[in-house]
N, C-alpha and C positions, 0 to 999 in steps of 0.2 A: 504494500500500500504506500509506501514512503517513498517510493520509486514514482511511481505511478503519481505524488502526488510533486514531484519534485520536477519530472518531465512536464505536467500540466502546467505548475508557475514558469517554467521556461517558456513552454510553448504557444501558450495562451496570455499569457500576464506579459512576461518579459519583451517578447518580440513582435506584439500586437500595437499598430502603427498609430492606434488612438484617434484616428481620425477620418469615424464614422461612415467611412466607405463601405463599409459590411453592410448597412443599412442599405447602400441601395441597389445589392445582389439578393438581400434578405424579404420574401414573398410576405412577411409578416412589418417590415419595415423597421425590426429592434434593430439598435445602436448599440451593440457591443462594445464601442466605444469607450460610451459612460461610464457604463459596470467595469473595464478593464481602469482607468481613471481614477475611480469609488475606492476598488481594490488597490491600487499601488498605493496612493494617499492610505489607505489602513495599515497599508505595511510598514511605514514608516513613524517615529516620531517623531515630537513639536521642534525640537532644533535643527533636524533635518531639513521640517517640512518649512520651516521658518527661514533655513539658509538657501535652500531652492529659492521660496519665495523670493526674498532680496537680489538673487542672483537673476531669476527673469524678469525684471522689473528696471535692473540695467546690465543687460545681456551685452552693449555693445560695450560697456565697460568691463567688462570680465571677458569676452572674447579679446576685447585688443592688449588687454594685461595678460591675458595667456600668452598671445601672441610677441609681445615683450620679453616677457620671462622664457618661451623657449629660443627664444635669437641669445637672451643673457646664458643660457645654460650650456647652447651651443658654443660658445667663447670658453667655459671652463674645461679642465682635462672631465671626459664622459665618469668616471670614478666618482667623482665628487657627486653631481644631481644622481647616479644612479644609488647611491650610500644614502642620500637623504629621503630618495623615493621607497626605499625600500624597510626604513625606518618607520617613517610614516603610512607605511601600509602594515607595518606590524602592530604599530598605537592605535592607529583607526581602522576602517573596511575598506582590505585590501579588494572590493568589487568597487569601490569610488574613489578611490585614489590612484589614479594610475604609475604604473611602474616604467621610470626613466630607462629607454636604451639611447644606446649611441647611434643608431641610424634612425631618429627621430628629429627631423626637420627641422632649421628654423622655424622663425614666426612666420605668417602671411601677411596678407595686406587687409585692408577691413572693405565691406563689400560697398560696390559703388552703390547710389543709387540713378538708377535709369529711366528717367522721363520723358518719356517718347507717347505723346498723344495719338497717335496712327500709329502704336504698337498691336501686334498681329497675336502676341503672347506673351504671357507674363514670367519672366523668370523668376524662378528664388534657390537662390543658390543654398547652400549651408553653412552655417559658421565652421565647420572643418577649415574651409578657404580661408578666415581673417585668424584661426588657429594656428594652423602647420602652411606652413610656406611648403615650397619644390626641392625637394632630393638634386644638389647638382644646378646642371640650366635644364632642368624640364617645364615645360611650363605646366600651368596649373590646370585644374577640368576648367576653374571656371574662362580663364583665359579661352583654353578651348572649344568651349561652349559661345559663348561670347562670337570667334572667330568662325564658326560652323556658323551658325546663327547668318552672321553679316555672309559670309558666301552663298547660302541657301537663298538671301535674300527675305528672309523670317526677322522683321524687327520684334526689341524686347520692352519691355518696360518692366521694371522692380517697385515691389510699393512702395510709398514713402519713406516709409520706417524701418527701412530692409537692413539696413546697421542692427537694429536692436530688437530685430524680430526670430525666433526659435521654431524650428519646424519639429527638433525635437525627436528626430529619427537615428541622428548618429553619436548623438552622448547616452547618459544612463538609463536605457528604458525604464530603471526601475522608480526614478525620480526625473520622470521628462518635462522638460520646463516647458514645455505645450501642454501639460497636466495643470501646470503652475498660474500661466497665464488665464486660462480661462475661467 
């Protein structure tokens, strides 16, 4: 049973994308969404649920100070951030604390926003992008995207607020600041 219920919080809770899509494959129209939402929020406690909160509330500040601190970490010998990552994943929850390696990227750039009125589609990139910069001279998806886009002849527009906005898909499902925001 402990299996069976350990596979279901993976499979169901952890990697369920929160955003309400189910509903409109669903012949009854439930929003698994919610319920998955309802559930992570119970999992958690007040300080948790308290430092999420503050943290999407100013995302573009916490994105570009990440982004910061992995350009400063990149400068010191890898030994040093990977000694402190690893400390601090034994003090706190080594599942929200990530652990430093040395092929971990600078910082990136913070995401534009794009105002194009006779946009054709709306982009929203991820804060991975204003997180980790490019391995080397690779360029980035979003660069990429960006550049596919203008050849395809497909304009973009970003919402306003696309700096400090969270989709919430590729940081901690278990505390998705898209849980946070709404």
């Amino acid at each position: 049973m402990a299996a069976i219920s350990a596979d279901y919080e993976y499979d169901a809770i952890d990697t369920c994308a929160v955003d309400g899509m189910c509903q409109s494959a669903c012949p009854v129209l439930i929003n698994t969404g919610d319920l998955v939402r309802r559930l992570r929020a119970e999992g958690h406690g007040r300080l948790p649920q308290a430092g999420w909160t503050a943290a999407a509330r100013h995302w573009d500040v916490v994105t570009s100070s990440a982004s910061r601190a992995l350009t400063l970490l990149d400068k010191l010998p890898a030994a040093v951030p990977r000694l402190v990552s690893d400390a601090a994943r034994k003090l706190l929850d080594p599942d929200n604390v990530p652990r430093y390696t040395e092929d971990l990227p600078p910082g990136g750039s913070r995401r534009p926003v794009i105002a194009d009125t006779d946009a054709t589609a709306v982009y929203f990139s991820s804060c991975t992008t204003t997180m980790f910069g490019t391995a080397g001279h690779a360029d980035s998806v979003r660069g990429a995207v960006l550049r596919l886009a203008q050849r395809a002849g497909v304009r973009l527009a970003t919402p306003d607020d696309m700096p400090a906005l969270c989709c919430g898909t590729p940081g901690n499902p278990r505390a998705s600041l898209m849980d946070m925001q709404r």
